[in-house]
C-alpha positions as CSV (number, residue, x, y, z in Angstrom):
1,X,-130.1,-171.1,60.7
2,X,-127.1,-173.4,59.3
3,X,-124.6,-170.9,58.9
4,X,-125.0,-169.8,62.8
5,X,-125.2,-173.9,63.5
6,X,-122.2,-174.5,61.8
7,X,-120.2,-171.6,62.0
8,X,-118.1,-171.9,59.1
9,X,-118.7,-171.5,55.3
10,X,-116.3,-173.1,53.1
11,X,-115.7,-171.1,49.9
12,X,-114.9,-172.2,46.7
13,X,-114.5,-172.1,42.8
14,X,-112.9,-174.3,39.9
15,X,-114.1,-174.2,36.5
16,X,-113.8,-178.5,36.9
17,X,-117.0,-179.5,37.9
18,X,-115.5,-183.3,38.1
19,X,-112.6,-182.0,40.4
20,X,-115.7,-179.5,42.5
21,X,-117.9,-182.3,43.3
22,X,-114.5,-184.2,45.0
23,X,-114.3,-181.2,47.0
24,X,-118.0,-181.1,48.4
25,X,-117.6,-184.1,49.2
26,X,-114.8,-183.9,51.3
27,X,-116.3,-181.2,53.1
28,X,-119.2,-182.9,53.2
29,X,-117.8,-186.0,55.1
30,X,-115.8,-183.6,57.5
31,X,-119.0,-182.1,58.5
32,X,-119.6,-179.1,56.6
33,X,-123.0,-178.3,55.3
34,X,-122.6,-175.3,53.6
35,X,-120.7,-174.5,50.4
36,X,-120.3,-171.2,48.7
37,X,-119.8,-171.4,45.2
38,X,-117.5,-167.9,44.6
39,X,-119.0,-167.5,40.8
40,X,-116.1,-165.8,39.3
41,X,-115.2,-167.6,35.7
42,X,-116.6,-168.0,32.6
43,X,-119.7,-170.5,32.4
44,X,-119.6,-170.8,36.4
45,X,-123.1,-170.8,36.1
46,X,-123.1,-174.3,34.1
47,X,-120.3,-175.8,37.1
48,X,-122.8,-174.6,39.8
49,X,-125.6,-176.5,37.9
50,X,-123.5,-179.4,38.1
51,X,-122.7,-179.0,41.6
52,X,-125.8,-178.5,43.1
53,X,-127.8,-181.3,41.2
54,X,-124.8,-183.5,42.4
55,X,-125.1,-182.1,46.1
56,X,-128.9,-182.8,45.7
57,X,-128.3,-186.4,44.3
58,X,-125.4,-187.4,46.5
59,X,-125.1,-185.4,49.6
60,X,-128.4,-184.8,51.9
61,X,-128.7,-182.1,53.7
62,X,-125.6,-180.2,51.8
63,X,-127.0,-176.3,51.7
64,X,-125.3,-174.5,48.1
65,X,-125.1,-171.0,47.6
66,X,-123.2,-168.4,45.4
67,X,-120.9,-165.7,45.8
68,X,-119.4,-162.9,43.9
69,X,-122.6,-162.2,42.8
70,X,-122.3,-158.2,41.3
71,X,-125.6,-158.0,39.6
72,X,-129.3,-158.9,40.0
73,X,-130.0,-161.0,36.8
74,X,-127.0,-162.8,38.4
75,X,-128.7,-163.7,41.3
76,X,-131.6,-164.4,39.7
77,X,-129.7,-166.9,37.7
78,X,-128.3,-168.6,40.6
79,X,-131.7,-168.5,42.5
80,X,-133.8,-170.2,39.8
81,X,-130.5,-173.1,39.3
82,X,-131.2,-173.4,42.9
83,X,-128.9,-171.6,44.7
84,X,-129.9,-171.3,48.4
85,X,-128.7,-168.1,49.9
86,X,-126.6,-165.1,47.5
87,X,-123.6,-163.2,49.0
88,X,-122.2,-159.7,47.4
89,X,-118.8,-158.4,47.7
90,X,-120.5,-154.8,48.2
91,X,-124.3,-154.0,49.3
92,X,-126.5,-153.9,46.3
93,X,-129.7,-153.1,47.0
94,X,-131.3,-154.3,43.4
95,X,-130.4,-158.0,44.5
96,X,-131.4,-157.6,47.9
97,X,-135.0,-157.0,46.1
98,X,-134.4,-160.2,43.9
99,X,-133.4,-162.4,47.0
100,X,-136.6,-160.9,48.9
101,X,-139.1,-161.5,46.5
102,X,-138.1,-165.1,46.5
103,X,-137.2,-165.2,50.5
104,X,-133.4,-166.4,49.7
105,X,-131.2,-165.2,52.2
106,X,-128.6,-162.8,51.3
107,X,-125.4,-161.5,53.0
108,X,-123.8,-158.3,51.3
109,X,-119.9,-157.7,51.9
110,X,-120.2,-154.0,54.4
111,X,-117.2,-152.0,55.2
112,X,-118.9,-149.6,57.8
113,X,-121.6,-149.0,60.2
114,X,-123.9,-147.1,57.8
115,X,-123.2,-149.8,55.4
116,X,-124.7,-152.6,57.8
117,X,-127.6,-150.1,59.0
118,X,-129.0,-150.2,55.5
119,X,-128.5,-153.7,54.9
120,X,-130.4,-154.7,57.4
121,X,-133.2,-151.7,56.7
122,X,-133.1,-154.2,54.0
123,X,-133.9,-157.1,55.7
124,X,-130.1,-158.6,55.8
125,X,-130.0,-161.2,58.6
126,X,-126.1,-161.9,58.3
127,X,-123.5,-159.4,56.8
128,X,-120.4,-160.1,55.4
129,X,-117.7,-158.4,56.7
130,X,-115.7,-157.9,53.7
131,X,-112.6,-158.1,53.3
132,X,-112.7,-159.6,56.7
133,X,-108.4,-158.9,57.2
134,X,-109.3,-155.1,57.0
135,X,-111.3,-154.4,59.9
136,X,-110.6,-157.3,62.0
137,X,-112.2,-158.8,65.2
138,X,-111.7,-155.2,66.9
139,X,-114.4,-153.4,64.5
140,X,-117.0,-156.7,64.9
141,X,-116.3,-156.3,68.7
142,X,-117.2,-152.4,68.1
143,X,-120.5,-152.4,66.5
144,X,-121.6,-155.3,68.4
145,X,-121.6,-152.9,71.5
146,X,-124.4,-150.5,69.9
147,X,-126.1,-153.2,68.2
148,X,-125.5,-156.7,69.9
149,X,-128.1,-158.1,67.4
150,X,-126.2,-157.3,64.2
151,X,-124.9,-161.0,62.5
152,X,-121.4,-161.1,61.2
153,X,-120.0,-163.4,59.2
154,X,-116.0,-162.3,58.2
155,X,-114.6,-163.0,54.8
156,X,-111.2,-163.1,54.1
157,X,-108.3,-163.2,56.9
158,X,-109.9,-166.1,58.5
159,X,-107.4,-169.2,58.6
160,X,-107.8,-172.2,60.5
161,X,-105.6,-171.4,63.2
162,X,-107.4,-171.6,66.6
163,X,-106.0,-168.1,67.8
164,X,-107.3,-166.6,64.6
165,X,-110.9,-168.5,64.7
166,X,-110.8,-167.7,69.1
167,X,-110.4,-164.1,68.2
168,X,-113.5,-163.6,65.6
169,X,-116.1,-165.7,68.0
170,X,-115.1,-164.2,71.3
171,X,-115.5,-160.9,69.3
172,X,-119.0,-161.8,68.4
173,X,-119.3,-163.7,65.1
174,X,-122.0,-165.9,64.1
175,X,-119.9,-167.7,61.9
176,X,-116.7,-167.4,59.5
177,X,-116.4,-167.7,55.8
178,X,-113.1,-169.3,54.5
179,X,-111.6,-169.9,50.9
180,X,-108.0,-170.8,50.1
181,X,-107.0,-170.8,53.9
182,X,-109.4,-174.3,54.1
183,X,-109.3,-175.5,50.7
184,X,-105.9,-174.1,48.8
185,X,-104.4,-174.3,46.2
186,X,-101.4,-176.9,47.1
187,X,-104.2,-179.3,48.6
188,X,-106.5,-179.4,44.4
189,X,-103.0,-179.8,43.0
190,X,-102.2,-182.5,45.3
191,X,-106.0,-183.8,45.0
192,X,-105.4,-184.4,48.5
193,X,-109.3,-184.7,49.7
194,X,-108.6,-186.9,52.6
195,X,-106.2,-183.7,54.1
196,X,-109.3,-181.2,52.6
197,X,-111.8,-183.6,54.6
198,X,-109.6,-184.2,57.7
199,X,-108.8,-180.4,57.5
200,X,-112.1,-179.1,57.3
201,X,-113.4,-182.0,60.7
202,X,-110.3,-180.3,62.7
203,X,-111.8,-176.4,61.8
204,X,-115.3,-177.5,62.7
205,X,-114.1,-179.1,66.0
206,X,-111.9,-176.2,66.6
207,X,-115.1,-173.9,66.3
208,X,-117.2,-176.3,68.4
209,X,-114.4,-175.8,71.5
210,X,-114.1,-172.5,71.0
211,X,-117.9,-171.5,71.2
212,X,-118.2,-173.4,74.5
């Protein structure tokens, strides 16, 4: 699966879909291949559109999905615009049906061990472990213990420090998601995609080293 290949999901919104496609493709020359589009403003269902038919067009083998999705007509949506996998901030069990039906992948944010029980009752192959700075790599280490075949993917206090990233793989993670720590703010108002790109090659390598 790419997100355990890679190990790193980028995540990202602007309502720019000009400025968006400048970011994929920075990641996409520093070798990311996955994108999540965080879905939170107004008519972020026209940017994805955009985005993905440029990712399609322009970048091969670039894999789009959506985040912040709250609702199953939502996912739907996303699915039919050709969003590839869904990811929840909570686990909703209405778009884990939508995201079945159509065998797209789905990772629902969990907060405990009940929570990631029923996701994967519910066929979940990768859980979010949302917010990731909450529990940290201590509670993935935990449940990994009981059940060594559980996925996690952490969102939210991962940065691109190597300590940080060395604590969440050697505690068991099959890969991180990161937003403004990899892409922020001060690099889009700089439009500073040669740092994005270079930035996002260093995390990948970092990950690479690490997992050996």
């Amino acid at each position: 699966m790419a997100m355990r290949e890679n190990g790193m999901v980028p995540l990202f919104y602007h309502p720019d879909p000009e400025l968006g496609k400048k970011v994929l493709r920075a990641c996409y020359d520093g070798g990311a291949r996955l994108m999540e589009f965080t879905a939170r403003g107004d008519f972020a269902f026209e940017v994805f559109s955009e985005l993905n038919k440029f990712a399609l067009a322009e970048l091969p083998g670039m894999i789009l999905g959506v985040g912040s999705v709250t609702d199953a007509s939502a996912a739907s949506l996303y699915i039919q615009m050709g969003a590839n996998f869904i990811v929840t901030p909570s686990l909703r069990e209405d778009i884990a049906r939508v995201c079945n039906r159509r065998k797209i992948l789905w990772s629902p944010g969990c907060g405990s061990l009940t929570e990631i029980n029923r996701a994967e009752e519910l066929g979940c192959e990768i859980i979010k472990l949302f917010p990731g700075s909450v529990y940290g790599p201590g509670f993935v280490k935990a449940i990994k213990g009981p059940q060594p075949w559980t996925e996690v993917m952490p969102t939210g206090g991962v940065s691109t420090e190597e300590s940080n990233l060395k604590a969440w793989f050697e505690a068991g993670v099959c890969c991180v998601g990161m937003g403004s720590k990899l892409i922020s703010s001060s690099l889009l108002a700089k439009e500073d995609f040669a740092g994005l790109e270079e930035i996002v090659r260093s995390t990948l390598a970092t990950i690479a080293r690490i997992r050996k």
